[in-house]
C-alpha positions as CSV (number, residue, x, y, z in Angstrom):
1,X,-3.0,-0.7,-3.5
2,X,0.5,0.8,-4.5
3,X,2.1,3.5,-3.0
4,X,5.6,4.8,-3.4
5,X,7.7,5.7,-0.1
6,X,10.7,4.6,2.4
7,X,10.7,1.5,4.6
8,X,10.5,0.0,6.6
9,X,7.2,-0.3,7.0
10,X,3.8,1.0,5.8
11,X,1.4,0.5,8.8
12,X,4.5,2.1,11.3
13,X,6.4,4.1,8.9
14,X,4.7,5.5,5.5
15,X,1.4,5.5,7.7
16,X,2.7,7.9,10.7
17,X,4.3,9.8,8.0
18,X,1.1,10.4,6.2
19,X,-0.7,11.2,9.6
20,X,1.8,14.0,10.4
21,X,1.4,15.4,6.9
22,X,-2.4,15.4,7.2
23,X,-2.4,17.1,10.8
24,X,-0.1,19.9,9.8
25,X,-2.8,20.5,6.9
26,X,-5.5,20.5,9.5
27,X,-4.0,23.1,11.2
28,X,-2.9,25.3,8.6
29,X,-6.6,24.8,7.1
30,X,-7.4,26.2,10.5
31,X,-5.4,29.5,10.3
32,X,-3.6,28.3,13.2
33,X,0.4,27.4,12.6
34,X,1.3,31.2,13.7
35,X,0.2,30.7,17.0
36,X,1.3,26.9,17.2
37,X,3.7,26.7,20.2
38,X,4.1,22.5,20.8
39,X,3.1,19.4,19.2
40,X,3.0,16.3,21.2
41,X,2.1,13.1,19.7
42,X,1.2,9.6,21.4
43,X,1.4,6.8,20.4
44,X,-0.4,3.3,21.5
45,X,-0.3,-0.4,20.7
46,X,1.6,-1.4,18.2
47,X,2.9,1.5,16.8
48,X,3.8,2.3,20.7
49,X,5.8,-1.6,20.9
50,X,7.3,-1.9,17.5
51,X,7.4,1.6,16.5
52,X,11.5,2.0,17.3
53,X,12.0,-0.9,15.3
54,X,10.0,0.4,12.7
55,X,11.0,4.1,12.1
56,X,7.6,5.9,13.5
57,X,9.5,8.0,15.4
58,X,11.5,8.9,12.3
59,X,8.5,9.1,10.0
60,X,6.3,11.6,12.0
61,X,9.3,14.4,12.5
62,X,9.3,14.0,8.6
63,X,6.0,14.2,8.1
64,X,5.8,17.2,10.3
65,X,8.2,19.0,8.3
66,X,6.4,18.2,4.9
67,X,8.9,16.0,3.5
68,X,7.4,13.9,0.5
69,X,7.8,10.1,1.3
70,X,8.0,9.6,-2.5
71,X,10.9,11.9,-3.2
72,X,13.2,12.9,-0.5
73,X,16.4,12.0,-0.7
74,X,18.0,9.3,1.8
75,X,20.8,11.9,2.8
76,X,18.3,14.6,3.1
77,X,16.1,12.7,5.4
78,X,18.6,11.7,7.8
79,X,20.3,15.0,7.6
80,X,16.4,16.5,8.8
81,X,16.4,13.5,11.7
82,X,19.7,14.4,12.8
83,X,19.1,18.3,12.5
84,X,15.3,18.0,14.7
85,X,17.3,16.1,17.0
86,X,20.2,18.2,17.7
87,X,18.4,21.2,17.5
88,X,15.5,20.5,19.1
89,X,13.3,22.6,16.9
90,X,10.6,21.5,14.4
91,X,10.6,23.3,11.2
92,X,7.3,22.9,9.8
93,X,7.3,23.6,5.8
94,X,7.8,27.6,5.4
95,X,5.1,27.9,8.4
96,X,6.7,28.0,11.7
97,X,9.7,26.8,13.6
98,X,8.8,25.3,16.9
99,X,10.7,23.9,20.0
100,X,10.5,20.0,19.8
101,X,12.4,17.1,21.1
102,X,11.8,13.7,19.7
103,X,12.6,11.5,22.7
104,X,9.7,14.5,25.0
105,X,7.3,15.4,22.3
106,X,6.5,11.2,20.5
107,X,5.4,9.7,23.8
108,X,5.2,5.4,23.1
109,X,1.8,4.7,25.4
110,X,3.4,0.6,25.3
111,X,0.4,-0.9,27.6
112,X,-2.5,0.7,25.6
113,X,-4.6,0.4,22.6
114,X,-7.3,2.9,21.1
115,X,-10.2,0.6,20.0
116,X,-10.6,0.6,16.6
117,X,-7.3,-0.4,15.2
118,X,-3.7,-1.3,16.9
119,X,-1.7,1.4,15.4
120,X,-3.2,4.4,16.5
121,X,-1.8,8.1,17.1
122,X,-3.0,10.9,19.2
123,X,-1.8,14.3,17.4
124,X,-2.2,18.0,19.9
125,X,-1.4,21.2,18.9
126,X,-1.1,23.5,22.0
127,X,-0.4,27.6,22.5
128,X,1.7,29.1,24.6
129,X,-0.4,29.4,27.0
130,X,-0.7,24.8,26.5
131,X,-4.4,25.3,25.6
132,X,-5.3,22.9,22.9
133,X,-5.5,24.1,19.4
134,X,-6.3,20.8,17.6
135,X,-6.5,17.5,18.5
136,X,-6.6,14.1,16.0
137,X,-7.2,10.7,16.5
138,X,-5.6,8.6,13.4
139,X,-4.9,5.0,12.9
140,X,-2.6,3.5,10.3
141,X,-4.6,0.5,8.9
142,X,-2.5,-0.8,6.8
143,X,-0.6,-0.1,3.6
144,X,-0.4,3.7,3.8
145,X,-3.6,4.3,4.6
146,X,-4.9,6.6,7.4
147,X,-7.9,7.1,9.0
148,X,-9.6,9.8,11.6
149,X,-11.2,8.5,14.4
150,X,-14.7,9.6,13.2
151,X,-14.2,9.1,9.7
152,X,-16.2,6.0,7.9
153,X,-14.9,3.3,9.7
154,X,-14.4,1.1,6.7
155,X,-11.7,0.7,5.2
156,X,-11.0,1.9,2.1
157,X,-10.6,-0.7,-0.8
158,X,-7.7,0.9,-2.0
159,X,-8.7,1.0,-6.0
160,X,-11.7,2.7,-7.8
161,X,-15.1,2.8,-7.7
162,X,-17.0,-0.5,-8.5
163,X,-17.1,-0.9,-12.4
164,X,-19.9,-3.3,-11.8
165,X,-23.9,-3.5,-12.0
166,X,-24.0,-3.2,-8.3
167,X,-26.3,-6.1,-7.7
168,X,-23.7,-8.0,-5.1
169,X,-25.6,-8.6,-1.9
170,X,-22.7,-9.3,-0.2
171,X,-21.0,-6.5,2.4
172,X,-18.4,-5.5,0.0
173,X,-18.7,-5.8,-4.2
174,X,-15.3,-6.0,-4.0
175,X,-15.5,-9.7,-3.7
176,X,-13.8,-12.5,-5.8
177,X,-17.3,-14.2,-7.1
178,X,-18.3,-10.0,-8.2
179,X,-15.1,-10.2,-10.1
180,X,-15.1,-13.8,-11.9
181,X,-19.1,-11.9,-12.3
182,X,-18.2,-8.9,-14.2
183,X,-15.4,-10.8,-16.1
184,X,-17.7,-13.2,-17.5
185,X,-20.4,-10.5,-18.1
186,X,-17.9,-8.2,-20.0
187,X,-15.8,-11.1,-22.0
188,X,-12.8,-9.7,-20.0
189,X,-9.8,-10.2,-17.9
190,X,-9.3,-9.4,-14.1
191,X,-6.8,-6.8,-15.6
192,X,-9.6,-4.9,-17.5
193,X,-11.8,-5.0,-14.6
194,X,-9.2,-3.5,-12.5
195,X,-8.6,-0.8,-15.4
196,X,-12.4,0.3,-15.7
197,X,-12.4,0.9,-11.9
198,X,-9.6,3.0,-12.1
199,X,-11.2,4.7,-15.5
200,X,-13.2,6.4,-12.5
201,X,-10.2,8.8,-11.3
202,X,-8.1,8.9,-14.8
203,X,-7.6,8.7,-18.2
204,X,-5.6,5.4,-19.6
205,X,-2.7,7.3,-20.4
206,X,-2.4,8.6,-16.9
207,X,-3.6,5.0,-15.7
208,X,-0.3,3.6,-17.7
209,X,1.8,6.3,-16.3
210,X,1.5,5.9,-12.6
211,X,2.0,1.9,-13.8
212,X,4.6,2.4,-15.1
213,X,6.3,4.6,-12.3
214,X,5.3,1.8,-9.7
215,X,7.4,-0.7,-12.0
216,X,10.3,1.4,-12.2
217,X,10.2,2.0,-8.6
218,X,10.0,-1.6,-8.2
219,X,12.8,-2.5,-10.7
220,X,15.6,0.4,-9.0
221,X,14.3,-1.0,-5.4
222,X,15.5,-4.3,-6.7
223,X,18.6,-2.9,-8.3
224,X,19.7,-0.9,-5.2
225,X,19.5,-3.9,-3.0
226,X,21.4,-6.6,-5.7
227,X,24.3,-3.7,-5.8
228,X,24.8,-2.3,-2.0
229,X,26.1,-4.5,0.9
230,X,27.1,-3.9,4.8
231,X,24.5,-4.2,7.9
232,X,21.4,-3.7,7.9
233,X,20.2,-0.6,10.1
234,X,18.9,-1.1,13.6
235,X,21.2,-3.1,16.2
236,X,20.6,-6.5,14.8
237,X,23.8,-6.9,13.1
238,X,22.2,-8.5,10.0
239,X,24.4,-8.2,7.2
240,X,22.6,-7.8,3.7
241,X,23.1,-10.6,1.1
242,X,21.4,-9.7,-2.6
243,X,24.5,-8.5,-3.5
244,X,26.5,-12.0,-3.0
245,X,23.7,-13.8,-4.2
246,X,23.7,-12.0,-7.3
247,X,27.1,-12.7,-7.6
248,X,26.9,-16.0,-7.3
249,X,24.0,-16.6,-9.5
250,X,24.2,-14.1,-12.2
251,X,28.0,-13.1,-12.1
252,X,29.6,-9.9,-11.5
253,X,27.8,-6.8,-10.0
254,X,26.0,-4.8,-12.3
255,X,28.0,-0.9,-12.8
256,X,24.7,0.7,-13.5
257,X,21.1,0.0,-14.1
258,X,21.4,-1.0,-17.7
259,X,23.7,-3.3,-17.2
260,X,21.5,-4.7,-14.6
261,X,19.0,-5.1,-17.1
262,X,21.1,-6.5,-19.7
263,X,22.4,-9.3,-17.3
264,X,18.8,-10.2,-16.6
265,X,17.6,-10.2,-20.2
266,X,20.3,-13.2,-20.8
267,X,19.2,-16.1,-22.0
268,X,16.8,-18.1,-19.4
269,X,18.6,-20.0,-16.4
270,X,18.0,-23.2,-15.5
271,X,15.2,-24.4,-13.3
272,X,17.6,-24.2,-9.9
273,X,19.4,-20.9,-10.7
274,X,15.7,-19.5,-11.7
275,X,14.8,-20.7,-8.1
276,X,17.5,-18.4,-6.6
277,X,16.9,-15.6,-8.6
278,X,13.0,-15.0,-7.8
279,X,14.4,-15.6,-4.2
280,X,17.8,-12.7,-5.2
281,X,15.2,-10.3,-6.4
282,X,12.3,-10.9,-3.2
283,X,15.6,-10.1,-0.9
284,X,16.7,-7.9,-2.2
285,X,13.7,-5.3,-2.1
286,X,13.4,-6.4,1.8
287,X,17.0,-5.3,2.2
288,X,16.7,-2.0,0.8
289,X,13.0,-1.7,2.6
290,X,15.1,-2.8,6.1
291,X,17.7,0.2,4.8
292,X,14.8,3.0,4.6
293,X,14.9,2.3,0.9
294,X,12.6,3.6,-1.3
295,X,10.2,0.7,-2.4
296,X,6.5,0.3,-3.1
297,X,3.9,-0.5,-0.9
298,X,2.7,-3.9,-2.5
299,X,0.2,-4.6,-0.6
300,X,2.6,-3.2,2.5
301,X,6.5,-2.5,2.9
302,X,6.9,-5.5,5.0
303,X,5.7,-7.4,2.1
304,X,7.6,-4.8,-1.0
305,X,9.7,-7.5,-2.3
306,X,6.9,-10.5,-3.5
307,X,5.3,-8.7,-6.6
308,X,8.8,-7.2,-8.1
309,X,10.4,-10.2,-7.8
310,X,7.2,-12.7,-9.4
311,X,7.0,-9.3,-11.8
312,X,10.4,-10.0,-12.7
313,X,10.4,-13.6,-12.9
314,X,7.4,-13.1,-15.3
315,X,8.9,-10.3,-17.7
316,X,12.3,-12.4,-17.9
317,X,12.2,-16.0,-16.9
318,X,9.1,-17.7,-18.1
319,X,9.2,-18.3,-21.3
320,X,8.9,-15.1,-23.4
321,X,10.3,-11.2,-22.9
322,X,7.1,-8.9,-21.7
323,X,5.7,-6.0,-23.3
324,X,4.6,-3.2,-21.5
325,X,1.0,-3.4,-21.5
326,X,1.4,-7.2,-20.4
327,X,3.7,-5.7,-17.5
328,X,0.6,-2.9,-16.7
329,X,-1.8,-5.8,-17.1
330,X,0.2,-7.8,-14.4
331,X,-0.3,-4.9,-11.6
332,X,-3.7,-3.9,-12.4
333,X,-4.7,-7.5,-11.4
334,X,-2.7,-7.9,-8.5
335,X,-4.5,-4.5,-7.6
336,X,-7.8,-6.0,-7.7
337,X,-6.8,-9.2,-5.3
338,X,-5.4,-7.0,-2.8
339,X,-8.5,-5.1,-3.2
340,X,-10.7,-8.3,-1.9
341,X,-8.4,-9.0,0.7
342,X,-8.4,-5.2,2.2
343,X,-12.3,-5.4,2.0
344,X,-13.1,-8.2,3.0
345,X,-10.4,-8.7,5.9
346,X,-7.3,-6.9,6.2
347,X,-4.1,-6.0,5.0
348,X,-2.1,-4.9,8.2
349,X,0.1,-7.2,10.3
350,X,-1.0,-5.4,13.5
351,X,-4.3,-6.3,12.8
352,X,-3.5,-9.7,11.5
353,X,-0.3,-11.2,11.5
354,X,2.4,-12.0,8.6
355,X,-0.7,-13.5,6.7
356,X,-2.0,-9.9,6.2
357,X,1.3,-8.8,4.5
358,X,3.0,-11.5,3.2
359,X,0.2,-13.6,2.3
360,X,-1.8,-11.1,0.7
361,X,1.0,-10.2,-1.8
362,X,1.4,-14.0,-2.6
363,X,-2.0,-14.2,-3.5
364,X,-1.7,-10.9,-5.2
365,X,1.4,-11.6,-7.2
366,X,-0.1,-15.4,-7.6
367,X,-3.2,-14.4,-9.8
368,X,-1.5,-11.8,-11.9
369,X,1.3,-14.0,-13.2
370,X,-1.7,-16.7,-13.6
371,X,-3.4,-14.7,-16.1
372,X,0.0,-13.6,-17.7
373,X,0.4,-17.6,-18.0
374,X,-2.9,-17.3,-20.1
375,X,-5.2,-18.6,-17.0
376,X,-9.3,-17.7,-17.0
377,X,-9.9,-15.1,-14.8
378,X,-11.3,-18.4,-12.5
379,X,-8.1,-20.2,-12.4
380,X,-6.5,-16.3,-11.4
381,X,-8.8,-16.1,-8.6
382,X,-8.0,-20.1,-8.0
383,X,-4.1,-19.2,-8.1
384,X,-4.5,-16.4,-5.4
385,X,-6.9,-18.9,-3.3
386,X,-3.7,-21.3,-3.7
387,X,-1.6,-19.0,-2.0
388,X,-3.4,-17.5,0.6
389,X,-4.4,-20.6,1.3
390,X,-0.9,-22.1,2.7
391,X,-0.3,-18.7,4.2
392,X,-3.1,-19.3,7.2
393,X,-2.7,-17.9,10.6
394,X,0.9,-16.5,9.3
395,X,2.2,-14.4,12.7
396,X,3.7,-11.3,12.8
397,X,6.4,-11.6,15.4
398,X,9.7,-9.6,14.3
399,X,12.7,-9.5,16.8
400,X,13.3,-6.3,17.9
401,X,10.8,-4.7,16.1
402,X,12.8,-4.8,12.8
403,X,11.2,-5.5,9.5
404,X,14.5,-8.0,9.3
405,X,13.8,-11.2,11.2
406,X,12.2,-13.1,9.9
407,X,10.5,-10.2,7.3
408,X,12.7,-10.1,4.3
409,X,13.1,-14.0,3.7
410,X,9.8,-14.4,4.5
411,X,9.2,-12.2,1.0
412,X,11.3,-15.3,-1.1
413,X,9.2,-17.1,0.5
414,X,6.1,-15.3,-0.4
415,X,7.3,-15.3,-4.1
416,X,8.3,-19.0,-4.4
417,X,4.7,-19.6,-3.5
418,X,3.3,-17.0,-5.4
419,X,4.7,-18.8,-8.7
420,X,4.2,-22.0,-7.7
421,X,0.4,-21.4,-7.2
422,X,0.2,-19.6,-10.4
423,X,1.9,-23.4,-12.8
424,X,-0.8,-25.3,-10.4
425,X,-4.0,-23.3,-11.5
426,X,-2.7,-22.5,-15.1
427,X,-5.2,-25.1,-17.0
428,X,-6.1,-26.2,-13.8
429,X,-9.8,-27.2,-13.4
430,X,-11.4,-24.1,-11.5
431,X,-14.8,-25.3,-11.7
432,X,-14.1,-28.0,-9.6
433,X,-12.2,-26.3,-6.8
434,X,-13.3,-27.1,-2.9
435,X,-12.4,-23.7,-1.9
436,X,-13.0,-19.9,-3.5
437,X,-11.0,-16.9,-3.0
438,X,-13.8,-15.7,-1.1
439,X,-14.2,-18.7,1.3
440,X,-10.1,-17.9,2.3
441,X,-10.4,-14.3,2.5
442,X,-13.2,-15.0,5.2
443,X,-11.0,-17.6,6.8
444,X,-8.5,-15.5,7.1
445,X,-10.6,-12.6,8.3
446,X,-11.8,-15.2,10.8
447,X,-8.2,-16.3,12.0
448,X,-7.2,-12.7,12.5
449,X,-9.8,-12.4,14.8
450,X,-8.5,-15.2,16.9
451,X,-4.9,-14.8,16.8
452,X,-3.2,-13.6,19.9
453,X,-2.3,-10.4,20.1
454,X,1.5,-11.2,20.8
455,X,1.7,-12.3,16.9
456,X,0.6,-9.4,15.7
457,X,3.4,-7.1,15.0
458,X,4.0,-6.5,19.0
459,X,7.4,-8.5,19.2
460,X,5.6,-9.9,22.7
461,X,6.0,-13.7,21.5
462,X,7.3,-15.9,19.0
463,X,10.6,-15.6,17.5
464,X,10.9,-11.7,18.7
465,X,11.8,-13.6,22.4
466,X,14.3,-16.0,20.9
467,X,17.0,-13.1,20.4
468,X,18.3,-10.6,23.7
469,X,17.3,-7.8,21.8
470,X,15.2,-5.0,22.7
471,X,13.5,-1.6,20.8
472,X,15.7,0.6,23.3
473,X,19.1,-0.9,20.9
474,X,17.8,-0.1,18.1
């Protein structure tokens, strides 16, 4: 459910990216980049309306070249943007150099959709001669992920294999009443579940190393956006704030990132100032995400700032300082949650609103500091029910296509929640609650299929039309 890469967006941005990157592999599997003469790439519902806002443009030249989401410098990427455009020429890898101009060659199709997701792409790779050489359907689904049109169309869960007996008759196993299952059949916590799945792919120490890479991506994504200021990019003129609010609530900006950390490992704040620094730490990682930051995908970009900032508030401000396995522990079952949610409905905004994004890393970041809190694995999954829960029919509607308005306070927001659903379940009587994770994850499934299209990520309605703004200025 975590993956490392720029905002400002996973479905639009680190999606496309991975497309591009997966095409150019298709061809060169094919033998075929030394007689590549064009690329043109189309682009069709959502992708096609909010994709300026968003950075899909951006992210497919990028991924065309083979530039690594996870590593590339910010200087270097704009300096390959700036170089494509001025040139006109694709440099793809070592492989070829070919003529290609952004604005001619990414072709927004705004008044169409591909059936089976919103965010699709066409990618063609033509001759000289313009006959077709390849041709890929692919459609970002959320979070990352990418799938070919022809592929299995379901989605992938995003974690391991099942660690279960495989006796769940339901569509997916990955399913909050399997879970509570195998956690009362094993004697364990959500977190161990989570880790036997991944024991599929890896060893634990490689399981604790890519953990604790996603945490310290997490912790400089916070850092970076507490210490820069200015606009944000994209026409909006929306000036970034973690830094004054740090100031404000913690006291003067951090030099470097140890001093960062010894300013949060101060003794604990009271209740209020606690309240504005969950809220600092959420804003910030949707400012730097906004900036083409590098962040983690948790569940989605739009959404990057919830876990850190509840991650945060759990290894500093509630009660006791964290070890690192406690911190590993706190990811691996926010993992899982997201895992139900992506199986059993959906984890992209395009496909179902805000509630997709920012409600999914509530619940998420809502039944991993739960069990941190000492919570049964039932009054976990009861947290994350909690906070799904008041996040219901959640729309996706940012002005000018911008991951700004109303994205990045909607992640203090999504935090705030996430902690306060966490103290109600904590001791809470599970047993006796009216609704299951499993009951809200098929609501929301349910309200995603009714929503109008306009609130899904298509800046057509909502708040997107309350501000004279459109994609063309950004």
């Amino acid at each position: 459910m975590y993956k490392i890469g720029v905002g400002p967006s996973s479905s639009h941005t680190l999606g496309p990216w991975r497309a591009a990157e997966a095409f150019i592999r298709a061809l060169r599997g094919r033998g075929v980049l030394d007689t590549l003469s064009r690329i043109q790439v189309d682009l069709y519902g959502s992708l096609a309306l909010t994709g300026g806002g968003h950075g899909t443009q951006l992210a497919i030249v990028l991924g065309l070249c083979g530039a690594d989401p996870e590593t590339i410098p910010y200087e270097a990427m704009m300096a390959t943007i700036r170089d494509t455009k001025e040139s006109r020429r694709l440099r793809i890898g070592d492989d070829a150099t070919i003529a290609f101009d952004p604005s001619e060659n990414i072709v927004s199709h705004r008044a169409e959709s591909l059936p089976f997701h919103p965010n699709a792409m066409r990618f063609t790779a033509l001759d000289s001669g313009g006959e077709a050489l390849l041709t890929e359907v692919m459609y970002s689904i959320g979070g990352g992920f990418v799938v070919r049109e022809g592929d299995d169309d379901r989605e992938p869960s995003g974690t391991g294999p099942w660690p279960g007996s495989g006796s769940e008759t339901e569509d997916s196993p990955w399913t909050g009443r399997a879970i509570l299952s195998e956690c009362e059949t094993r004697g364990c916590s959500i977190a161990e579940v989570a880790r036997e799945s991944e024991r599929a792919r890896m060893g634990d120490e490689q399981i604790d190393s890519v953990l604790d890479r996603i945490r310290s991506v997490m912790f400089d994504a916070v850092y970076q956006g507490c210490t820069h200021d200015g606009d944000l990019p994209g026409g909006l003129g929306v000036s970034r704030r973690a830094a004054r609010l740090y100031a404000r609530t913690i006291g003067e900006l951090p030099t470097d990132v140890d001093a960062f950390r010894a300013a949060l490992d101060a003794p604990s704040p009271p209740f209020a100032a606690t309240l504005r620094i969950i809220s600092l730490f959420a804003l910030a990682v949707g400012e730097e995400n906004a900036s083409f930051g590098r962040v983690v995908t948790a569940p989605t970009n739009g959404s990057a700032g919830v876990i850190p900032a509840v991650l945060l508030y759990y290894q500093f401000y509630s009660g006791e300082r964290r070890t690192a396995a406690e911190l590993r522990a706190f990811l691996l079952t926010a993992g899982l949650i997201g895992a139900t949610f992506k199986a059993g409905a959906t984890i992209s905004a395009a496909a179902g609103g805000c509630q997709a994004e920012i409600g999914v890393s509530s619940a998420m970041a809502a039944a991993a500091l739960a069990e941190g809190l000492g919570a049964t694995p039932a009054q976990a999954l009861m947290a994350a029910e909690i906070a799904m829960e008041h996040h219901l029919g959640l729309t996706c509607d940012p002005i000018g296509g911008l991951v700004q308005i109303p994205c990045i306070e909607r992640n203090t927001m999504g935090a705030i929640k996430a902690v306060t659903s966490a103290h109600l379940a904590v001791g809470g009587d599970a047993d006796r609650a009216k609704v299951t994770l499993d009951d809200v994850v098929r609501t929301m499934r349910e309200t995603a299929r009714d929503m109008d299209s306009r609130y899904k990520e298509t800046s057509l309605g909502g708040l997107a039309l309350q501000l004279p703004i459109t994609l063309a200025d950004c």
